[in-house]
VOGU-3710 file (C-alpha; in Angstrom, 3 decimals, decimal comma):
1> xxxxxxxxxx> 105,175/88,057/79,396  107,840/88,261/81,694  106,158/91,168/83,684  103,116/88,983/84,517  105,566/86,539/86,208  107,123/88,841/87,900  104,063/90,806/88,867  102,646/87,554/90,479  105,704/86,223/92,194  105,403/89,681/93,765
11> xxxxxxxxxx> 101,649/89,016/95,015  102,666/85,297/96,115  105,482/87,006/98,144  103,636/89,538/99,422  100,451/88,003/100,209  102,123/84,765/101,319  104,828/86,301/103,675  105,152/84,004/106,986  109,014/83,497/106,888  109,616/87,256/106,504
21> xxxxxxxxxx> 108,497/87,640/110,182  111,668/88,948/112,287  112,145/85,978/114,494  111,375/86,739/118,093  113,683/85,551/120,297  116,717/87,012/118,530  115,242/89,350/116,124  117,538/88,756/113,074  115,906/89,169/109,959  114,966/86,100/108,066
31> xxxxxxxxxx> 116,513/85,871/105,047  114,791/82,690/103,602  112,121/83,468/101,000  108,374/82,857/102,225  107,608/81,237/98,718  107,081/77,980/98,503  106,066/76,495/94,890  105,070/73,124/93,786  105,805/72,300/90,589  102,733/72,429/89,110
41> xxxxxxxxxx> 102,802/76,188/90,366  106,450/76,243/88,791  104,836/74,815/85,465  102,025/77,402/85,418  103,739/80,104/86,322  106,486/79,300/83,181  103,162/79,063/80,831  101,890/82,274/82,473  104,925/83,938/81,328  105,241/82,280/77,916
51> xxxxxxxxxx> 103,301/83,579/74,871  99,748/82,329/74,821  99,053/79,268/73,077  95,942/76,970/72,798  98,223/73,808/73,444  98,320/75,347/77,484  94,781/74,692/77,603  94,401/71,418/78,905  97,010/72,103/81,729  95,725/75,483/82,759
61> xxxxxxxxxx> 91,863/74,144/82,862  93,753/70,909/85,127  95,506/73,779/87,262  92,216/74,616/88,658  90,665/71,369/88,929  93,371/69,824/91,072  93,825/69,563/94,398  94,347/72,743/96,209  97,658/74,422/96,709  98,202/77,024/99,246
71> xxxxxxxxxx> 99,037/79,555/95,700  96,020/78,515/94,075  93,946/81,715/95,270  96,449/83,733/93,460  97,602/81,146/90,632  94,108/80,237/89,671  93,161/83,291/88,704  95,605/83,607/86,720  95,229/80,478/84,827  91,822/81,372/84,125
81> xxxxxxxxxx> 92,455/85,122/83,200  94,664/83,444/80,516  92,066/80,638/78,979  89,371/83,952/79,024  92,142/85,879/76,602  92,745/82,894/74,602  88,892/82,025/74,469  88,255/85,999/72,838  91,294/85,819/70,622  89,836/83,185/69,017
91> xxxxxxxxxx> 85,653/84,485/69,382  84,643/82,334/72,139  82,879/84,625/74,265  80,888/82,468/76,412  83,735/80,288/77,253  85,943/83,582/77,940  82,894/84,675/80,453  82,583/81,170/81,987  86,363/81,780/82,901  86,422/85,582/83,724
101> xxxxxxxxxx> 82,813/85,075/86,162  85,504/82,693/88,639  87,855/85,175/89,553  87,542/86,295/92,819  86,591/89,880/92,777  89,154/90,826/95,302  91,923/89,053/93,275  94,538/91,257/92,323  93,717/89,519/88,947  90,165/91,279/89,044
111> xxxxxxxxxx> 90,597/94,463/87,375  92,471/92,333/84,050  88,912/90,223/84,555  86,459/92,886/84,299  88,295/94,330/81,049  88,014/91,557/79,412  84,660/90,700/80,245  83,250/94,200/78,950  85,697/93,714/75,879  83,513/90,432/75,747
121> xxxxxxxxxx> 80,635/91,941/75,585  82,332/94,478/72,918  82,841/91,279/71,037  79,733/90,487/70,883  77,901/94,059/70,114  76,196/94,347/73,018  77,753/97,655/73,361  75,657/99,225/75,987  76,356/96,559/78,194  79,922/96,590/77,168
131> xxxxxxxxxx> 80,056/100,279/78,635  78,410/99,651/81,771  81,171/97,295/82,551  83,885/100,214/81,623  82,163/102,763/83,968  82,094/100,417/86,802  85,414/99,309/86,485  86,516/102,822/86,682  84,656/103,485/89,350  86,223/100,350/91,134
141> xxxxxxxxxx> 89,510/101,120/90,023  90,390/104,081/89,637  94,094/103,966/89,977  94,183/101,568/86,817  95,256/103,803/83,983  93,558/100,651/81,409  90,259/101,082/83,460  90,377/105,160/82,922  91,788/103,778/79,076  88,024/101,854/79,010
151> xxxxxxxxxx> 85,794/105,294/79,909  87,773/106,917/77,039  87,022/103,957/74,717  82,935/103,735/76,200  83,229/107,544/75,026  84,144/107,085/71,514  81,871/103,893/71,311  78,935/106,205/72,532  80,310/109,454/70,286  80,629/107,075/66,912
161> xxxxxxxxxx> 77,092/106,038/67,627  75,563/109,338/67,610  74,707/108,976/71,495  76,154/112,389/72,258  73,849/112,801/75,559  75,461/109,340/76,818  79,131/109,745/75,840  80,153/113,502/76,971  79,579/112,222/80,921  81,981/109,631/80,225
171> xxxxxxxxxx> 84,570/111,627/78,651  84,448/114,102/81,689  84,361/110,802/83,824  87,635/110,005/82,328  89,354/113,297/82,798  87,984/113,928/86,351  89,688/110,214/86,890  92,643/111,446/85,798  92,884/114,675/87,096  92,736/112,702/90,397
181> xxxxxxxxxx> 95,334/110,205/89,603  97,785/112,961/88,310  97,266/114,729/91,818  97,763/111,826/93,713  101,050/111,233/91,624  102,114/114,448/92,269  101,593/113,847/96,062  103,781/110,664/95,747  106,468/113,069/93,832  106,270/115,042/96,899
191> xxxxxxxxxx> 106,356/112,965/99,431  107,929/109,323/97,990  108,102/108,184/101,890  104,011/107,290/101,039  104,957/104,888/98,760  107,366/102,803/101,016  105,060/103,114/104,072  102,532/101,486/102,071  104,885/98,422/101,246  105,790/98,329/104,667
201> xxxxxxxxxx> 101,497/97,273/105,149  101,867/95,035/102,371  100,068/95,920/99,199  96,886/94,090/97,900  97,534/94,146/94,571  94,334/94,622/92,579  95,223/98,365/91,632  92,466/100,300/93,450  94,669/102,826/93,851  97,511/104,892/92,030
211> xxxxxxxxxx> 100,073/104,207/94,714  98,886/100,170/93,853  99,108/100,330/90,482  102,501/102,226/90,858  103,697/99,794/92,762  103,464/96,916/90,059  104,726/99,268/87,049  107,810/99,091/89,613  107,507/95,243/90,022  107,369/94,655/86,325
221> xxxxxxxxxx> 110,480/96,549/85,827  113,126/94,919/84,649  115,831/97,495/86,035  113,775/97,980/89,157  115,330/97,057/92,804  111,695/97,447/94,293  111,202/94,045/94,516  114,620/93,305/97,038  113,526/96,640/98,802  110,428/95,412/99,762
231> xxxxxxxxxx> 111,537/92,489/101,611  114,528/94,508/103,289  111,727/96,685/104,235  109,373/94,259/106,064  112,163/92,050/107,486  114,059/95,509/108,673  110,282/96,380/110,124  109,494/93,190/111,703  112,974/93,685/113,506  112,015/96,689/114,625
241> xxxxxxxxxx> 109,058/95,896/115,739  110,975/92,890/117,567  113,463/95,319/118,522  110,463/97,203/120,454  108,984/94,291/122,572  112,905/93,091/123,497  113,393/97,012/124,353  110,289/96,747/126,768  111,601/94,111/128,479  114,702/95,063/129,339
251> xxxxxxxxxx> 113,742/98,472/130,082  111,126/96,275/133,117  114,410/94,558/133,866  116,467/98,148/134,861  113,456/99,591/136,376  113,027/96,108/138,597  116,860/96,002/139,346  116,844/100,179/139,852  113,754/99,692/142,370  115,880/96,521/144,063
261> xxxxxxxxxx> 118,746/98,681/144,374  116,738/101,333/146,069  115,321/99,456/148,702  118,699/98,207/149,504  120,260/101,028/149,621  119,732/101,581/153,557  120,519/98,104/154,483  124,072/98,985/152,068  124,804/102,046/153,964  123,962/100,325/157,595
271> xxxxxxxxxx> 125,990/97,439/156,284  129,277/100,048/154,671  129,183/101,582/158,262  129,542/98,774/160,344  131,832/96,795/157,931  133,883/100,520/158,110  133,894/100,035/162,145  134,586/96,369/162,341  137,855/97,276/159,933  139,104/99,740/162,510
281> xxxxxxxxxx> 138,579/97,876/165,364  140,391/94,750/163,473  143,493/97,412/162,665  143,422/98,291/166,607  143,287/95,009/167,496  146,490/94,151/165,547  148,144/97,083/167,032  147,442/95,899/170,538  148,596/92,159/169,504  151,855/93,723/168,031
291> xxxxxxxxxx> 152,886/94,574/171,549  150,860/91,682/173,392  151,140/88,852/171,116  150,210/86,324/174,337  146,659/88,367/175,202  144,500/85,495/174,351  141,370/87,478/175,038  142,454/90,471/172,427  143,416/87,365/169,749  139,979/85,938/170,085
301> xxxxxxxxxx> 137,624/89,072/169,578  140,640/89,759/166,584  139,217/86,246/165,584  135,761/87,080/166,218  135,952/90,942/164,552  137,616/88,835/161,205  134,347/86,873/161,112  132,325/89,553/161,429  133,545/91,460/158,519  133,336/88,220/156,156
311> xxxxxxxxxx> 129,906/87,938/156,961  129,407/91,747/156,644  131,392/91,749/153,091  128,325/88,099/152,296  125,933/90,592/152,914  126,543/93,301/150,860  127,563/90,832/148,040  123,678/89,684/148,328  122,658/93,572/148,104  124,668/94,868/145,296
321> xxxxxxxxxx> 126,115/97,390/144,050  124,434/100,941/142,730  125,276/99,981/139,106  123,408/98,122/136,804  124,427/94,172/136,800  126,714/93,444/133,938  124,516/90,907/132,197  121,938/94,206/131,752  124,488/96,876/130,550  125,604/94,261/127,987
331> xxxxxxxxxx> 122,138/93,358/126,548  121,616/97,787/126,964  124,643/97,917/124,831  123,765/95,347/122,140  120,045/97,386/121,953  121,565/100,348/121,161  123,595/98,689/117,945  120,772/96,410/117,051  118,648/99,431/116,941  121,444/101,608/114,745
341> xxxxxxxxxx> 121,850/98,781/112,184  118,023/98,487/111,595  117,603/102,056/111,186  120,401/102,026/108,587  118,858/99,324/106,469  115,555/100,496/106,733  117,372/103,481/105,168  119,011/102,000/102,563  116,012/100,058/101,277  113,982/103,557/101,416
351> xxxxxxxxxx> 116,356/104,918/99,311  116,110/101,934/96,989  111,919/102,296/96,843  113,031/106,765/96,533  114,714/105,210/92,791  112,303/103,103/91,817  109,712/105,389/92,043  111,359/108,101/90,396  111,999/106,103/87,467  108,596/105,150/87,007
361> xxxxxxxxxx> 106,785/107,976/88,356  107,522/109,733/84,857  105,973/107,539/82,512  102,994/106,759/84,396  102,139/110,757/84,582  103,094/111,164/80,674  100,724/108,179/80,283  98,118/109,784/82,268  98,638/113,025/80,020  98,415/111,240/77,125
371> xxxxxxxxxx> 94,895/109,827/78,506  93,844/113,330/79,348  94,413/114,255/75,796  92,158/111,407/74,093  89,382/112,363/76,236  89,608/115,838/75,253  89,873/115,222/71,360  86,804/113,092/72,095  84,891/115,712/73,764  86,040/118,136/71,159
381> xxxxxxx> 85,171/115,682/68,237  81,443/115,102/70,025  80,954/118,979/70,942  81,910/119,827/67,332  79,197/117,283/66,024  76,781/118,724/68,154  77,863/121,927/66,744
//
């Protein structure tokens, strides 16, 4: 029970993430968690992860009918995903369909929806129906190892009936589906930087795909880090991406002062060459003074030539100097270690995703295998028959 919490705190996170944006005028990381829940999300999500009990009822039907929360899209689903498996536990079909025909199709809640509905139908012996459901859900997610599980189960329903023409397509429906899904695990084996690239985009959930459904096998973990790894790796991204725009800018800001200094750079050397002149003719000056200190007319142009080379000195002041100002080497400097740290965590919370995955990547291929091998002794059972 404890994985469906988790697995739906996940989608609220992930699907609800406007605090994990980098902040733009610094880019630090925000570290404060995008959830928000009210507490009847807090009460739901506690009888979400309890064991399933008729007295939850009332309150899960209310969940729905109250005012809306900005989780509902996700919660709601939920809530009614549970009253559908209570209502078939206890052979309420219709009510259970009722339930299942409001989830949103593109809730990651949909695939759980569309079992149970053709499990529904099951319920009720309309088996043809019931495996019309299981083929289409395979065929809309085929990722989901339970949605391959429901061809394999169609299969045998079909084989036990005697419809042998109907049930050996499904069967090699089931192990084409997972001869797919085992390659595309093996692809993640080989190249686990998939997997985090994908959380990076944010991940929808619903299971469409094996790197999806991977993904919440992680979540549902209890051992698994994924969870604290995904959110280093968006906030490290969302620096980065920061990081990017702030590098643009300041990149404008050396080219603009680089041009400046160019186009100064005559008026500098005009000015370094007179201000060099004016020097020497202030040292001659004071030699001539030395041994005329009364020539009034040599003290005034010494006056005069002093005057000149403050204003001179003003000027060049105003044009600069060849090197960058100090304000722009400083913010250069802190780009370079900004840049350096984000690198490193987005690092260290690839390396985080690199063990989650191999942890998990195991049992979802042995169940996968184990699939494979129903389908055959299925096929075998029905070719033998036909035999």
């Amino acid at each position: 029970m404890r994985a469906i919490t988790l697995a739906v705190s996940f989608l609220l996170g992930t699907l609800v993430p406007p605090t994990l944006q980098a902040a733009a005028a610094d880019c630090r990381a925000d570290t404060s968690h995008a959830l928000v829940l009210s507490t009847r999300d807090q009460q739901l999500l506690e009888v979400l992860g309890a064991h399933a009990s008729n007295s939850h009822t009332p309150g899960l039907i209310r969940y729905n009918d109250q005012a809306g929360s900005i989780n509902k899209p996700i919660l709601g689903n939920y809530a009614r995903l549970r009253l559908a498996a209570m209502a078939l536990r206890d052979g309420d079909t219709d009510f259970a369909r009722q339930q299942l025909s409001q989830v949103e199709q593109n809730s990651p809640a949909a695939v759980d929806a569309a079992l149970l509905l053709a499990e529904s139908y099951r319920r009720d012996g309309d088996r043809q129906r019931a495996r019309t459901w299981f083929v289409r859900i395979a065929a809309r997610f085929p990722g989901n190892p339970r949605a391959v599980s429901g061809l394999v189960l169609a299969g045998d329903d079909w084989r036990k009936q005697g419809a042998m023409e109907q049930a050996l397509p499904v069967y090699n429906l089931a192990l084409n589906k997972v001869a797919e899904n085992m390659k595309a695990l093996q692809t993640l084996a080989d190249d686990p930087d998939r997997l985090y690239r994908s959380l990076t985009n944010s991940v929808a959930g619903n299971s469409t795909t094996v790197m999806d459904q991977l993904v919440l096998a992680m979540v549902r973990d209890r051992d698994s880090q994924v969870l604290d790894a995904t959110r280093k790796l968006i906030n490290a991204s969302n620096v980065r991406k920061c990081l990017h725009e702030q590098e643009k800018t300041l990149h404008n800001a050396i080219q603009h002062a680089t041009a400046r200094d160019l186009s100064n750079g005559a008026f500098r050397t005009a000015a370094r060459r007179e201000k060099a002149a004016t020097e020497q003719e202030i040292a001659d000056l004071q030699r001539v003074l030395a041994n005329a200190p009364n020539a009034e007319d040599f003290q005034v142009r010494l006056t005069e030539a002093r005057d000149r080379l403050q204003r001179i000195n003003e000027r060049l002041q105003r044009l600069g100097s060849t090197a960058l100002p100090p304000e722009l080497e400083e913010r250069k400097r802190q780009m370079q270690t900004n840049k350096q740290r984000v690198e490193t965590e987005i690092e260290d919370a690839r390396q985080q995703v690199r063990q989650a995955l191999k942890a998990q990547l195991p049992e979802l291929q042995r169940f996968y295998r184990n699939l494979a091998g129903e389908a055959q002794l299925g096929k075998a059972q029905l070719l033998q028959a036909r035999g």
